[in-house]
C-alpha positions in Angstrom: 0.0 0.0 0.0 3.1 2.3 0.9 4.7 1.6 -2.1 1.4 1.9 -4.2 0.7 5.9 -2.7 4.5 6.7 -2.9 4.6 6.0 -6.8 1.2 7.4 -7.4 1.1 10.3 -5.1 -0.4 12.6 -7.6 -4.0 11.2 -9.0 -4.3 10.0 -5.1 -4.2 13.1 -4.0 -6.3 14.2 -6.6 -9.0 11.3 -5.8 -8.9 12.1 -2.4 -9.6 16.0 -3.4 -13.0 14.6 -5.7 -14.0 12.3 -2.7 -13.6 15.9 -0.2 -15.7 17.7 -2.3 -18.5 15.0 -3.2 -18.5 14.7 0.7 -19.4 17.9 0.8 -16.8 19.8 2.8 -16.4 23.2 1.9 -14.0 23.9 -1.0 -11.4 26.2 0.4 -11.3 24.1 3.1 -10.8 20.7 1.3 -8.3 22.1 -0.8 -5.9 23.1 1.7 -7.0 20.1 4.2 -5.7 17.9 1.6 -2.7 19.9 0.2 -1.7 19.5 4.1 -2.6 15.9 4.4 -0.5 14.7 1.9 2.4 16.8 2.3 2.9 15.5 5.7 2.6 11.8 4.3 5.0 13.2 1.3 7.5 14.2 4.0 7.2 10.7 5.9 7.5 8.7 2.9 10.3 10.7 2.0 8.5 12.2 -1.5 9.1 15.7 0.1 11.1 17.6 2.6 10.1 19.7 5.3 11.5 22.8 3.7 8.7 22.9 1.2 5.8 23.8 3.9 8.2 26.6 4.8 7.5 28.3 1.3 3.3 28.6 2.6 3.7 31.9 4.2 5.2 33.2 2.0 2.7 32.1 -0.7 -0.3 33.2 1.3 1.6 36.8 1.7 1.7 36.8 -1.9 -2.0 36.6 -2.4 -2.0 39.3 0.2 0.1 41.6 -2.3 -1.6 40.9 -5.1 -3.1 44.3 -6.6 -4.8 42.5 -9.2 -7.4 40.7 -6.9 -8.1 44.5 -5.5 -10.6 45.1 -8.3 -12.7 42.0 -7.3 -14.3 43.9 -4.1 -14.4 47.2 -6.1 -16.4 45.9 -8.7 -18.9 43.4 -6.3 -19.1 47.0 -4.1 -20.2 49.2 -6.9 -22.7 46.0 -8.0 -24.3 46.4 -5.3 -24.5 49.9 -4.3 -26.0 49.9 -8.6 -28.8 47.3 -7.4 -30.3 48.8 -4.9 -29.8 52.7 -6.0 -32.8 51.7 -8.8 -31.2 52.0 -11.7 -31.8 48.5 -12.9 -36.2 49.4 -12.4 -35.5 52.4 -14.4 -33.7 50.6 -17.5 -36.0 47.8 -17.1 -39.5 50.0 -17.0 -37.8 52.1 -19.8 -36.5 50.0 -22.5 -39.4 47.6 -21.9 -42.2 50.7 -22.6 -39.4 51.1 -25.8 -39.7 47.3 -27.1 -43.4 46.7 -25.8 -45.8 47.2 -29.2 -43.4 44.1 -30.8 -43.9 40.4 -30.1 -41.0 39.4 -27.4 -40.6 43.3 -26.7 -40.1 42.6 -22.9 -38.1 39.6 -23.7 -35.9 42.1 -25.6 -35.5 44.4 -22.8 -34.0 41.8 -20.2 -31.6 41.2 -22.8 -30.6 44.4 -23.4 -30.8 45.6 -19.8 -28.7 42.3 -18.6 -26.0 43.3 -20.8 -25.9 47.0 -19.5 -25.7 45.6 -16.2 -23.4 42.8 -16.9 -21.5 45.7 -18.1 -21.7 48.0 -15.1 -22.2 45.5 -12.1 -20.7 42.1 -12.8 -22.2 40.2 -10.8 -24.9 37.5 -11.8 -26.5 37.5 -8.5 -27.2 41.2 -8.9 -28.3 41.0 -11.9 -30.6 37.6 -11.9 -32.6 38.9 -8.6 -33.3 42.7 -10.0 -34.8 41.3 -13.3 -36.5 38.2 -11.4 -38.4 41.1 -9.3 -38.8 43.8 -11.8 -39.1 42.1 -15.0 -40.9 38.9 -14.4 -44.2 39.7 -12.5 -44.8 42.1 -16.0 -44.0 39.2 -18.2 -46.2 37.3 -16.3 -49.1 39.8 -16.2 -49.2 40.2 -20.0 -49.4 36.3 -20.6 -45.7 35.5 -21.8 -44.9 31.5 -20.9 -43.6 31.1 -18.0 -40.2 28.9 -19.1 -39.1 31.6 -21.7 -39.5 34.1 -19.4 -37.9 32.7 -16.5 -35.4 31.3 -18.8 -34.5 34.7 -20.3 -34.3 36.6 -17.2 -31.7 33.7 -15.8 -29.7 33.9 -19.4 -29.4 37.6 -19.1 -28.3 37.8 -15.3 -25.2 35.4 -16.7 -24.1 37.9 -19.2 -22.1 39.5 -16.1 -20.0 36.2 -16.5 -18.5 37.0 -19.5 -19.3 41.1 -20.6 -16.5 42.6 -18.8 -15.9 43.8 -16.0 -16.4 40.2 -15.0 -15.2 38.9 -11.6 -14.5 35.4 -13.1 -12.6 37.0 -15.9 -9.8 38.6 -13.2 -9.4 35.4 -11.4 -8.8 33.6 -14.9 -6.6 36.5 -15.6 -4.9 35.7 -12.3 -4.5 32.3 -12.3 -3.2 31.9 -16.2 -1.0 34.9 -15.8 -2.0 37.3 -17.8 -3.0 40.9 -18.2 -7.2 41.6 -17.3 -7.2 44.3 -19.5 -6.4 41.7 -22.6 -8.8 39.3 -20.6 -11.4 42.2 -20.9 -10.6 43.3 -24.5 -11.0 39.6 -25.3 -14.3 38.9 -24.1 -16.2 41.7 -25.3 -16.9 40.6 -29.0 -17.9 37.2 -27.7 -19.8 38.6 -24.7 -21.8 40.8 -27.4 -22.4 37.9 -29.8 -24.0 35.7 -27.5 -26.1 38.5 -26.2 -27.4 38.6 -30.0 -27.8 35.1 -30.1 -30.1 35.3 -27.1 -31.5 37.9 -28.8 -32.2 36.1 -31.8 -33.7 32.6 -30.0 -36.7 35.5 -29.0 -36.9 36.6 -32.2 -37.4 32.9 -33.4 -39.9 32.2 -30.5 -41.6 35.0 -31.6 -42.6 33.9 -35.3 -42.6 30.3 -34.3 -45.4 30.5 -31.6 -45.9 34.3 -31.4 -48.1 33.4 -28.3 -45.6 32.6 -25.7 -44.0 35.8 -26.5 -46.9 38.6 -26.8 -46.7 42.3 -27.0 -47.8 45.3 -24.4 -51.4 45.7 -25.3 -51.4 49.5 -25.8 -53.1 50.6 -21.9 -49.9 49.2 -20.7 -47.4 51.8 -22.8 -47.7 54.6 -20.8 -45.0 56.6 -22.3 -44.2 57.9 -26.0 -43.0 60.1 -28.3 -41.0 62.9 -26.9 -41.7 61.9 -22.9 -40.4 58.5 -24.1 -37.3 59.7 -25.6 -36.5 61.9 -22.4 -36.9 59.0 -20.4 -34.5 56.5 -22.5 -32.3 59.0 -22.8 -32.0 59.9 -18.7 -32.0 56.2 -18.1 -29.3 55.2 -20.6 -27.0 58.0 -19.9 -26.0 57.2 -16.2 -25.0 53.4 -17.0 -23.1 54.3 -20.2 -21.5 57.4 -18.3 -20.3 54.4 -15.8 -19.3 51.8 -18.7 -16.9 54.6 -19.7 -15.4 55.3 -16.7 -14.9 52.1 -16.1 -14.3 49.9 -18.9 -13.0 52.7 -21.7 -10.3 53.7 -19.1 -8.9 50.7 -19.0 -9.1 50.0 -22.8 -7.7 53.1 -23.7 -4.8 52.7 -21.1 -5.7 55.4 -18.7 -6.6 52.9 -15.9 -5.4 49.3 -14.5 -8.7 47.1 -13.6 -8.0 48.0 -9.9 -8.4 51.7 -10.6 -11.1 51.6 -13.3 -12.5 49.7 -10.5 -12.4 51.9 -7.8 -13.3 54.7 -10.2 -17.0 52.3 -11.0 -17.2 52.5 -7.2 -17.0 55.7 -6.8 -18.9 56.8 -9.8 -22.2 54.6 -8.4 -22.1 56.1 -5.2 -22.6 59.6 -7.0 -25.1 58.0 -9.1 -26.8 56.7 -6.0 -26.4 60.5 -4.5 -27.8 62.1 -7.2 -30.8 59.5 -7.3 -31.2 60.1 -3.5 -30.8 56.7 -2.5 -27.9 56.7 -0.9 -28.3 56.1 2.8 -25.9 54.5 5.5 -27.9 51.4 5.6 -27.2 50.6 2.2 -23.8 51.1 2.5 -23.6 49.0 5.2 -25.5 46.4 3.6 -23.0 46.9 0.5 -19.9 46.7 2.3 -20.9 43.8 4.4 -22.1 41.7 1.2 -18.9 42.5 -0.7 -16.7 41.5 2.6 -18.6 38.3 2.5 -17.3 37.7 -1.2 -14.1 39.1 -1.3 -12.9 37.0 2.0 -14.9 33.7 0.3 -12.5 34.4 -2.7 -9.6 34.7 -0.7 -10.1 32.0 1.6 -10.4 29.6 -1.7 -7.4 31.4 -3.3 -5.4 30.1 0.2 -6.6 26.7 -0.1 -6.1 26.4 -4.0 -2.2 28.0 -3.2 -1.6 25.3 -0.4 -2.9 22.2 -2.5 -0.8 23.4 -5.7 2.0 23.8 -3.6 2.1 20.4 -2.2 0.5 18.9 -5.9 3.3 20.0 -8.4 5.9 18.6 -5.7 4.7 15.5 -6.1 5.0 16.1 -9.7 1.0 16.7 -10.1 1.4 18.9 -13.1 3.4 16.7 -14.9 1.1 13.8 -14.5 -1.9 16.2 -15.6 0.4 17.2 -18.7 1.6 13.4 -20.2 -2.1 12.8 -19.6 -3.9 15.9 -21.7 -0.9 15.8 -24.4 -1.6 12.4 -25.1 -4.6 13.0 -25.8 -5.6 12.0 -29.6 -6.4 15.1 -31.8 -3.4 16.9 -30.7 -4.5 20.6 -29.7 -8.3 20.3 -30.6 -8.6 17.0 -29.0 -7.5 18.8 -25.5 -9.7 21.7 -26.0 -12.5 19.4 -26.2 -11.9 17.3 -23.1 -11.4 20.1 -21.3 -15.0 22.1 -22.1 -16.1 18.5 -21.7 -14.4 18.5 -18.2 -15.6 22.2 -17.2 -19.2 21.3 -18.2 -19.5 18.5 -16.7 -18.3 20.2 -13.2 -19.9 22.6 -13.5 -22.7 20.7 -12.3 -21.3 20.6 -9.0 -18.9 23.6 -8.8 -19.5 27.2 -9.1 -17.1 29.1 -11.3 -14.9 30.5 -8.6 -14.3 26.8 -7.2 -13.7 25.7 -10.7 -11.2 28.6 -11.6 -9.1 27.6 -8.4 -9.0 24.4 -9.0 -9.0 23.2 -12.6 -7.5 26.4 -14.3 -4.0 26.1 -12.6 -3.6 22.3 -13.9 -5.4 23.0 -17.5 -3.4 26.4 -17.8 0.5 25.3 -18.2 -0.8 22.3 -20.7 -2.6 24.9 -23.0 0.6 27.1 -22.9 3.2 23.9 -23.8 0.4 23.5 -26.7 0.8 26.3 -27.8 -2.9 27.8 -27.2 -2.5 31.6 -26.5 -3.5 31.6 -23.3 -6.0 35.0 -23.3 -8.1 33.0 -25.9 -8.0 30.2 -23.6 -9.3 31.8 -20.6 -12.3 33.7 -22.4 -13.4 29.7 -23.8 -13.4 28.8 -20.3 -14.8 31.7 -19.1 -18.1 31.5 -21.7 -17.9 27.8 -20.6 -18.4 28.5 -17.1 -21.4 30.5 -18.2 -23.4 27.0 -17.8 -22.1 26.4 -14.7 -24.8 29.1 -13.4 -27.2 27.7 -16.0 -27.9 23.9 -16.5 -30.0 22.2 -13.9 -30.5 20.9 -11.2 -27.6 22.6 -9.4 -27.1 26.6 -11.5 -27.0 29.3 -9.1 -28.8 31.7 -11.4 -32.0 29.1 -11.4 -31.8 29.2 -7.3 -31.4 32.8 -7.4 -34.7 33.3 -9.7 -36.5 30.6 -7.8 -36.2 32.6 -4.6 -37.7 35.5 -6.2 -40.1 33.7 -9.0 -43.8 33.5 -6.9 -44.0 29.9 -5.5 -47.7 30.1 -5.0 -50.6 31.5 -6.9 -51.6 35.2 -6.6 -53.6 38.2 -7.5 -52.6 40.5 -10.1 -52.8 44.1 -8.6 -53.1 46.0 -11.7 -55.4 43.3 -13.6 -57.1 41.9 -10.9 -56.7 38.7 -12.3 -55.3 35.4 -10.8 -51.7 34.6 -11.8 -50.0 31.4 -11.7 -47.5 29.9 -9.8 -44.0 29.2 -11.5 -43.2 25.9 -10.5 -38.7 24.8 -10.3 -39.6 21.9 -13.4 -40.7 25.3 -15.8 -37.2 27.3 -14.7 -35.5 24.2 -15.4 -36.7 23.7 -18.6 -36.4 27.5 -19.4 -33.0 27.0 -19.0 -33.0 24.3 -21.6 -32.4 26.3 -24.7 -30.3 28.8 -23.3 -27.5 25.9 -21.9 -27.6 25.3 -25.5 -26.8 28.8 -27.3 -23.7 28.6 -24.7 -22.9 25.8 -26.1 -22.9 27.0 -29.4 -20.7 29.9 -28.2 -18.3 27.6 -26.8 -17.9 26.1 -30.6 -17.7 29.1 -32.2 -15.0 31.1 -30.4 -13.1 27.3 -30.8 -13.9 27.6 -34.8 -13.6 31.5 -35.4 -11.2 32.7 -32.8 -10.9 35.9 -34.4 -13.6 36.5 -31.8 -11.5 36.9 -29.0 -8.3 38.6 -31.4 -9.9 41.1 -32.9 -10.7 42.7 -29.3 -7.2 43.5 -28.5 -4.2 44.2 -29.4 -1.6 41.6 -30.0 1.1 43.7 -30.3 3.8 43.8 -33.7 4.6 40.3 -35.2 8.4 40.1 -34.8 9.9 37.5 -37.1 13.2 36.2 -35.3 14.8 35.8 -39.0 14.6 39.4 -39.4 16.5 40.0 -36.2 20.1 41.4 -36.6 22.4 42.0 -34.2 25.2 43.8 -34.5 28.7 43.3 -31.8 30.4 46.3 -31.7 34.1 46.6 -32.7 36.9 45.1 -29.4 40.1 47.5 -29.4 43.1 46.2 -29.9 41.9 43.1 -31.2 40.9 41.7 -35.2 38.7 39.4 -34.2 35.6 39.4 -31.1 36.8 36.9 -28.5 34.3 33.5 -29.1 31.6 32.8 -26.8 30.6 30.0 -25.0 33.9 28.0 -23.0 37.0 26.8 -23.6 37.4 24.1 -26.4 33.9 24.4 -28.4 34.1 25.5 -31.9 34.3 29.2 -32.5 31.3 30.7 -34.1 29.4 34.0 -34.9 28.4 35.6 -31.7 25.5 36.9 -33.8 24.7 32.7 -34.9 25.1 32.3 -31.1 22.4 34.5 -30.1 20.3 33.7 -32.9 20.3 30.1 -31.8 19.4 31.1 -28.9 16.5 33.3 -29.7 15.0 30.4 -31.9 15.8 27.8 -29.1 17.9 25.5 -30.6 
């Protein structure tokens, strides 16, 4: 048995990591339970040496002085403050008076709003819970079926997954090592495309079986011509004054993601001033969520740090990588097993527990691929989308059950009796959208222009146009030859060139 876990340390520990979590113990504490488990059995079997725990402080004082992980609380604060200062009821009652003489008009409208606040917020919870309480009872009144609309108000909440300024997009950023700001430039095109495909599974619905999708009958639309226009245009302006502050600062290189996001903060609390919502209980009820959050992403961040640690000693990462890279199909081969991988736990593990856990080991086998690594994180990151999707277990389904009526009630504008929306009908509304993310997935794996054409890559630089030049040694004809004693003299410029093209 000793010799049996001392030759295959790695996918033990990883077993042991799956049984931890089907068990049901909290994730940032299974992680670093078992990344402390097995590095004191790695130390009495010899595998490891003591030294190694020494490097955890350390580690865990690095997540401390990471600046990066700064804009996660600065974003979930300004969420928040953005939720409850009304702004989301004003877009919603606005663009839905806008859309409302067309078939799937409201429909429309929790598209459109979910991508402004996916845009300005970030946070699916936020979003999914404004447009559950605002949106739905409407849709409901006016006789749209209950699975679109549930499932159209969940879809739309998601959109704050992967329209920047996305929380899971800076923890992807974080964990592969790369800039957010590419991360952010990246995801936009593809955030905006599957926003239109939503889009265009209403417009479908709506000529296939115009019924489910009906328009405001015209004693609803209270507003138009010129008061209409005011009113869209004093609704929009705020959110897309904020998008700018935020999200064109940072494209445009004014701002890091920390500062655009403590600029977003700032900028809702004015809006909330000038709205005269701001109060000290909302604050406090602000601050205290986004504590909540930023400590819960910490405390996994800890855990994931002290099972890595004790994981790639025991060569972990190089039994991932001989098991993705022989994979058949080469690159496209592992870029399917991992989407199937990330779907498939996604089930079971929300998108923070599955950036912490499976990006670190799928990261360094994309980069030996030769994947670029910014494309790679915004596949995973429209991937994850399901994780808050597909039934039984997506958080955005939970968070619309909590506000979706569980029992039948009276309409107080009709007068008439509305139905209950039972968990089978949010499931199922959640059907076709699992699918269009899906389809996503596919096509920023076919057409990854998608994620390119957001950012800039930089200049090409073709090494074989590389010269270097070694200036002139006084008092001597010839440069003295690199490299040591006895190997066969040769261009210092061939030397470096070599080099530069790793041979």
């Amino acid at each position: 048995m000793v010799e049996f876990i001392s030759a295959n340390m790695a996918p033990v520990m990883f077993g042991a990591l799956v049984l931890f979590l089907l068990m049901g113990f909290p994730v940032a504490f299974a992680l670093a339970a078992n990344g402390l488990v097995f590095g004191l059995i790695g130390i009495e079997l010899g595998l490891l040496t003591p030294a190694l725990m020494q490097a955890l402080p350390e580690r865990v004082f690095g997540i401390m002085r990471n600046d990066t992980l700064l804009a996660i609380p600065f974003f979930t604060f300004m969420g928040l403050i953005l939720e409850r200062s009304g702004m989301a009821e004003d877009l919603l009652d606005t663009i839905g008076q806008l859309f409302g003489p067309i078939r799937g008009g409201l429909a429309y409208a929790v598209i459109f709003v979910g991508a402004l606040l996916a845009a300005t917020t970030g946070v699916v919870a936020a979003s999914v819970i404004s447009m559950g309480l605002i949106s739905l009872p409407i849709m409901l009144r006016y006789g749209y079926d209950r699975r679109v609309a549930s499932g159209v108000i969940a879809a739309s909440g998601t959109l704050a997954q992967i329209i920047p300024p996305s929380l899971v997009l800076i923890v992807l950023a974080d964990q592969l090592g790369r800039s957010v700001g590419d991360m952010y430039a990246g995801a936009l095109i593809p955030g905006l495309v599957l926003t239109g495909l939503y889009t265009g599974y209403i417009l479908l619905t709506s000529i296939i079986k115009p019924e489910m999708v009906p328009a405001l009958p015209p004693e609803a639309r209270t507003l138009r011509g010129a008061q209409l226009l005011l009113r869209v245009i004093t609704s929009l302006v705020p959110p897309l004054v904020l998008i700018f502050l935020v999200l064109g600062t940072i494209f445009i290189g004014i701002a890091t993601p920390t500062e655009g996001g403590a600029m977003g903060a700032a900028g809702a609390i004015l809006l909330a001033l000038a709205k005269r919502q701001l109060s000290w209980n909302l604050m406090r009820q602000a601050m205290d969520s986004t504590a909540k959050l930023s400590s819960f992403v910490v405390f996994i961040l800890i855990g994931s740090t002290v099972f890595g640690l004790v994981f790639r000693a025991v060569n972990g990462d190089l039994w991932v990588e001989h098991l993705l890279i022989g994979l058949p199909g080469g690159e496209l081969g592992f870029l399917i097993v991992c989407n199937i991988l990330v779907f498939v736990l996604a089930f079971f593990l929300d998108f923070f527990e599955l950036a912490f856990i499976i990006v670190p080991l799928l990261g360094p086998v994309a980069d030996k691929l030769g994947i670029d690594l910014i494309w790679f994180g915004v596949l995973l990151g429209v991937n994850m989308q399901t994780s808050f999707m597909h039934p039984p277990f997506g958080f955005a389904l939970f968070f619309l059950r909590s506000v979706a009526p569980k029992m039948d009630y009276i309409d107080k504008v009709t007068g008439r009796k509305i139905g209950k929306i039972t968990t089978g009908q949010i499931y199922w509304g959640a059907v076709p959208f699992v699918i269009i993310q899906i389809i996503m997935v596919g096509l920023v794996i076919g057409f990854p222009q998608l994620v390119d054409a957001g950012r800039d890559k930089g200049p090409v630089i073709n090494l074989n146009d590389v010269k270097i030049e070694i200036p002139a040694f006084d008092n001597q004809d010839v440069a003295p030859p690199f490299g040591a004693p006895g190997q066969s003299e040769q261009s210092p410029a061939d030397d470096i060139m070599k080099q530069l093209q790793g041979k």
